[in-house]
N, C-alpha and C positions, 0 to 999 in steps of 0.2 A: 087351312086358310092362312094364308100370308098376310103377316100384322106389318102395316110401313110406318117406318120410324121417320119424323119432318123434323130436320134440324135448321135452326133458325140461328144463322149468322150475326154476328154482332157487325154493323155497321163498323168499317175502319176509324172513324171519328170520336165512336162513342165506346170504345172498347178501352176498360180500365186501365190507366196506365198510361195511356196516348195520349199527346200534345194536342191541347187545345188552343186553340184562334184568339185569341186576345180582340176584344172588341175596341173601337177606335175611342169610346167613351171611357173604358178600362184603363187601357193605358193613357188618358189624357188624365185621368186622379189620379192615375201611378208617377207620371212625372209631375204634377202638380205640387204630391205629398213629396217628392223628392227633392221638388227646388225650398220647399218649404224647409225641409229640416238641413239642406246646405246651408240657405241661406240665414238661419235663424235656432237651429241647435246644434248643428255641427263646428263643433270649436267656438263654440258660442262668446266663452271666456279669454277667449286666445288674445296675448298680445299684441296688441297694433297700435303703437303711438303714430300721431299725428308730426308729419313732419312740418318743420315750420315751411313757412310760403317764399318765394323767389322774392326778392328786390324788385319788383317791376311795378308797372303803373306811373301813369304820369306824376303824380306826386307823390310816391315813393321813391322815385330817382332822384329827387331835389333835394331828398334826406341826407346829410352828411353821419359821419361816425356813428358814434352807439346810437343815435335817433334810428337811422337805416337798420340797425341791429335788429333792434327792439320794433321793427315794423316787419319783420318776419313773421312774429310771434303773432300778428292782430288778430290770426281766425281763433284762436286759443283764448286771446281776451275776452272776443266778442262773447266766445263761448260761456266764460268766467261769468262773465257783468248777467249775461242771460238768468245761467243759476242761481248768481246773487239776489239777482231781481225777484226771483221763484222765492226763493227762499225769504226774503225780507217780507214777500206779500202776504205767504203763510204764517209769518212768525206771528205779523199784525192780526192777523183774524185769530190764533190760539191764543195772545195774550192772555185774555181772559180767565181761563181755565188751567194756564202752567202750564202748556204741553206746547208753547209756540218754539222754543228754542230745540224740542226732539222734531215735531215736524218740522221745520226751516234744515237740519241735517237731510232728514229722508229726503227732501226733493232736490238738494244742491248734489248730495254722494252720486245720484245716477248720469246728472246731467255734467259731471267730472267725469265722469268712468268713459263717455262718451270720447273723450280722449284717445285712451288708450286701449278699451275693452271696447267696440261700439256696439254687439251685437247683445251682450251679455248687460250691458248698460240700458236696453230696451226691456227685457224681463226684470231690470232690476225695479225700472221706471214705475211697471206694471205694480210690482210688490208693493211701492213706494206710496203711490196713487192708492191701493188698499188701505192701509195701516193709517195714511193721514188724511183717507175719508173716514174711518170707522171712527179716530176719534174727534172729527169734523163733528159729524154726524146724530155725536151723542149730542150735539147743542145747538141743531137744529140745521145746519151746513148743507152743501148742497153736495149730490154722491152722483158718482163715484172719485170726483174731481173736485176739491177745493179750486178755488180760483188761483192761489202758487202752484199745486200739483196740474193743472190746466196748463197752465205755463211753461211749466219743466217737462211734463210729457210732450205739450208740445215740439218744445227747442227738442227732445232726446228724438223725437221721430227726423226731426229734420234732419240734423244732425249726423245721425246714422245711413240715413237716406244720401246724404251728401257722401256720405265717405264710404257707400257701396255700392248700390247699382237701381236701375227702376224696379225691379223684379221684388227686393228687397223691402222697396216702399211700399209696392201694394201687399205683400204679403205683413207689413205691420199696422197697414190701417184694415187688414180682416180681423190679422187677431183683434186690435181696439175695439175694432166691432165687434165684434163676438163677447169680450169683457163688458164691455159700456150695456148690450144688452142682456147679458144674464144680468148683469149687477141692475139694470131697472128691471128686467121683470122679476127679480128677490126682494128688493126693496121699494117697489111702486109705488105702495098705500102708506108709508110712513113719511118719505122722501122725496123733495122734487128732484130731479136727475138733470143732467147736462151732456148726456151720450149726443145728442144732434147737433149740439155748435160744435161740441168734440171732432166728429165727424166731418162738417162743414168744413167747418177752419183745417182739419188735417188735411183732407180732401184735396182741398187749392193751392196750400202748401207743399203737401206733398205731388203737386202735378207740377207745379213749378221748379219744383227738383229735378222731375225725370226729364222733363223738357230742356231743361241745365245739359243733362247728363246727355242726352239724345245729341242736343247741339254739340258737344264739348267731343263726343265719340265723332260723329258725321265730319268738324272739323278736322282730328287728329285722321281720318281717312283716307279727306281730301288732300290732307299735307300728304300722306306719303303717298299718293298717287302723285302728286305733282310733284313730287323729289324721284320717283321710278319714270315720271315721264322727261323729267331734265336728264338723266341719267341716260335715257333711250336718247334722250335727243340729243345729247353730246356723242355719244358711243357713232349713232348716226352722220354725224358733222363730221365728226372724225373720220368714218369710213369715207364719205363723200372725197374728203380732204385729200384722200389720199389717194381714191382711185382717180384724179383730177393731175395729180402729180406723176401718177404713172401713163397717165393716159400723154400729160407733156414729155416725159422722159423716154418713151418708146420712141418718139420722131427723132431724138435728140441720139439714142444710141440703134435703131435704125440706120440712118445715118452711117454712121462710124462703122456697122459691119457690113453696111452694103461699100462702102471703100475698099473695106480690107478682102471680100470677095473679089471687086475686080480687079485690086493692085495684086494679089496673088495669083489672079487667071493670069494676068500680063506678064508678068514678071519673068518667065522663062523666055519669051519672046524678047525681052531684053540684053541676055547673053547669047552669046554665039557659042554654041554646043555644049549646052547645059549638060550636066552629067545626068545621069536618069534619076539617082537619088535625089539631086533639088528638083526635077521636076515631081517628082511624088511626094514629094515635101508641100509645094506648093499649090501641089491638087488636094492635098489631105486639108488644108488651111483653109482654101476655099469651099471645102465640105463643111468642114466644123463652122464657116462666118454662114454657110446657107442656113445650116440646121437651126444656130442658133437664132437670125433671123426667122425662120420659120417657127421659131418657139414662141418668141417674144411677139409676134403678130396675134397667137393662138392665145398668151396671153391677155393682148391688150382686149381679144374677145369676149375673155369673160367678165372684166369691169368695167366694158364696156355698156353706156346704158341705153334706151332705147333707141331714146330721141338721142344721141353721139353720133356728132357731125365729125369726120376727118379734118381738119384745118387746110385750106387749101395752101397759107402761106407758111413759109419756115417757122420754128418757134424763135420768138424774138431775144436778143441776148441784149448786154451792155449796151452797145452800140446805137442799140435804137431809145434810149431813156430820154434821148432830148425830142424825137415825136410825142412820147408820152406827157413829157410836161408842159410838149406845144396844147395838147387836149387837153389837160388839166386846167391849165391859165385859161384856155374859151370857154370851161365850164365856168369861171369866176375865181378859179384859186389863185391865191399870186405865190408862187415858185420859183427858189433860187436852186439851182444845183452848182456846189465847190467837188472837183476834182485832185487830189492832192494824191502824190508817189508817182512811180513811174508805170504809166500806162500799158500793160502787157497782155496778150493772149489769156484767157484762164479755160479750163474745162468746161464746155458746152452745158451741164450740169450744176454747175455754181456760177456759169452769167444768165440761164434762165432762171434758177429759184431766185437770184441777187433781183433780177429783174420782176418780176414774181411778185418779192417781197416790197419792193420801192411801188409797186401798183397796188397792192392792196392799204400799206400806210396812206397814200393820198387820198385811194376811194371812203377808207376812213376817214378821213380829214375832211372830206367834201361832205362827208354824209352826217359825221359828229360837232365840226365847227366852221362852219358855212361861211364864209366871209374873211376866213382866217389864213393869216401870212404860214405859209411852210416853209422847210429849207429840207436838202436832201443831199449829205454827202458821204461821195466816195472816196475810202481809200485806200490805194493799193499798198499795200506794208506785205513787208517780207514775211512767207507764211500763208497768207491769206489774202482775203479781204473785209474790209469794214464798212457798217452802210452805220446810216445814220438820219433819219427823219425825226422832225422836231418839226410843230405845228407850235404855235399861240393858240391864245383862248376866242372865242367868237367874241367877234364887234358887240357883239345884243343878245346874249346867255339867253334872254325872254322869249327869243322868237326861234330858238331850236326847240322842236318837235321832238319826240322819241324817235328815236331811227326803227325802222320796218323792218332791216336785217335781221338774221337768226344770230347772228354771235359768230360767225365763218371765216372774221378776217384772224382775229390773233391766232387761232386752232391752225388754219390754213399754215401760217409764217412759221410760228413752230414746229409743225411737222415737217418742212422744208431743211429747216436748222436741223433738225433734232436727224434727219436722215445725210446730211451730209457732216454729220459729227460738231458742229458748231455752239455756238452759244447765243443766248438772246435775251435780252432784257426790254419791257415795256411797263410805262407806267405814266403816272401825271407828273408833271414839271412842277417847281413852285408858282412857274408865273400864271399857273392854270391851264395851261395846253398838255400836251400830249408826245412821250418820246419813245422813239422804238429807235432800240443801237441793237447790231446785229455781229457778229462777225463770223465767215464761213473760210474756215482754215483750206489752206490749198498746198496738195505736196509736190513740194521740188521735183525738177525733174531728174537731178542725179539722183535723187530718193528712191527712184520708183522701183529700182532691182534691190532694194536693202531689204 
């Protein structure tokens, strides 16, 4: 007879040794007990002076010399006068018995220590609040809190609470709880007890803290989002800026190589029996102005944006600045333009942006002081040239509005400058208007082979 052996597998789970699952309530006391002992025995004692506070608030600004000094230090007073208080209240009620001058120390040292130790200045509170209940207590005082050591635990939780985090606070009004009722259910039947207003009062207290601290975090937040999103939104303007310049600069040097394409097709038909060399001279020229036109087209493709209209008309240069100021004066601006040097040809490149830049100072002008006299001059000096717009201050400061614009005109101007190597300066006048001096260097033309 055949005897069959049943072997019985251990479950993969349950097999000595193997990793078990952590339940969600397990690990919810595992991190629990963990923030606990970060936040309240780990480096408990560790140095951490309070640094004094910024100069700020409305009536802290008004404060001259050592007065502004000495208002640095005020949360440190406040703190001072608190433990004084603690301490003066105790001293009063141990008169009696000679022990008021050692309790009045125990409750002032913890609510100091708060200072510099704050985490360790809470267990010390705790000791504190013992020692000058017990001998409260012997003469009939109420436990586990005299009314100073009430006070000083008080300020110590706040305190603490302020100079670390909401997590912090609750986990010192558990332990209080936890103290306040062992110490009533040991001493119940001898002692009246004060753990419930303890409780109360820290309670609202300390919610008024975390609420601080919630707000004060949320704030610090939203600031650096709105510094990441001026930041986007500059980087943004900027690109705008530029694919706008390039978008005018294609028509402008467009232009100039569809010339040198056709004066090079022609060109041989202008001599009577060109050699074959300048004819392949001249085919290779007008290969190189097609290609490069065909680059620069493929170019303006890709900054180009959706809604990008081709301009039907030329881009406009020097020349046309007294149309613009005819539009300007019908919106209501009154505009003078002085021409000064001798009036010459410049690069299609530096009488657009010149032009460019004179349109956008007005539209400024029109947008920021509405009623206000402009002047706008040009001048040709050897080298270059120099603009120069200068606005006054509005008739009635009252009745300007904040402008709707994103900030696109100065970004604009300077990138215009800054790309044709120039310089620029903008800013407020004393007489309260507004000046933008420019100048866009231009090279000689015996220069241009050096």
């Amino acid at each position: 007879m055949t005897q069959t052996t049943q072997t019985h597998s251990t479950p993969p789970d349950r097999r000595p040794g193997a990793h078990q699952p952590r339940s969600p309530e397990f690990r919810a006391a595992a991190d629990a007990l963990r923030g606990l002992r970060q936040d309240l025995f780990q480096n408990a004692f560790a140095y951490r002076p309070l640094p004094p506070r910024e100069p700020d608030g409305f009536l802290i600004r008004r404060l001259k010399g050592r007065k502004r000094e000495y208002a640095t230090w005020r949360w440190h007073a406040v703190v001072v006068a608190l433990g004084a208080l603690a301490a003066l209240v105790v001293s009063v009620d141990e008169r009696s018995n000679g022990t008021g001058l050692l309790c009045a120390a125990f409750v002032l040292v913890p609510v100091l220590l708060t200072l510099v130790r704050p985490a360790g200045a809470f267990w010390l509170s705790l000791l504190s609040s013992s020692l000058v209940g017990a001998m409260g207590t012997v003469y009939g005082g109420m436990w586990p809190w005299l009314p100073g050591s009430f006070i000083a635990h008080l300020t110590v939780m706040v305190v603490v609470a302020v100079r670390t985090r909401p997590r912090t606070a609750a986990w010192m009004w558990l332990v209080t709880a936890a103290y306040g009722f062992l110490a009533e259910t040991v001493f119940t039947d001898s002692h009246p007890t004060d753990v419930e207003p303890m409780l109360v009062f820290s309670a609202f207290a300390l919610l008024a803290v975390s609420v601080w601290h919630i707000r004060r975090q949320a704030e610090r937040e939203v600031t650096a989002q709105q510094t990441v999103t001026e930041h986007e939104r500059s980087r943004r303007t900027l690109l705008e800026e530029r694919t706008t310049i390039a978008r005018e600069l294609h028509d402008v040097v467009a232009h100039h190589m569809s010339v040198v394409a056709i004066q090079a097709e022609a060109a041989p038909y202008r001599v009577e029996n060109p050699p074959p060399e300048l004819e392949k001279a001249f085919a290779t020229i007008r290969e190189n102005a097609v290609a490069a036109l065909t680059e620069l087209r493929r170019v303006l493709g890709v900054v180009r944006a959706e809604d990008y209209e081709a301009p039907d008309a030329p881009q406009p240069m020097l020349a046309d600045l007294d149309g613009l100021l005819s539009n300007v004066r019908e919106a209501g601006l009154g505009v003078d333009k002085t021409v000064t040097g001798a009036i010459r040809e410049l690069p299609p490149g530096v009488e657009l942006s010149a032009y460019r830049i004179v349109q956008e100072a007005l539209s400024n002008t029109l947008r920021h002081a509405p009623g206000a006299e402009a002047k706008v001059e040009v001048s040709y000096v050897l080298g270059g040239l120099g603009l120069r717009i200068v606005n006054g201050p509005p008739p009635r400061p009252s009745l300007v509005k904040p402008s709707p614009g994103a900030g696109h005109g100065i970004t604009g101007m300077r990138e215009r400058v800054s790309m044709l190597g120039g310089e620029m300066t903008a800013g407020a006048t004393e007489a309260g208007g507004y000046e933008v001096a420019v100048f866009l260097p231009v090279q000689a033309t015996g220069e241009s082979g050096a």
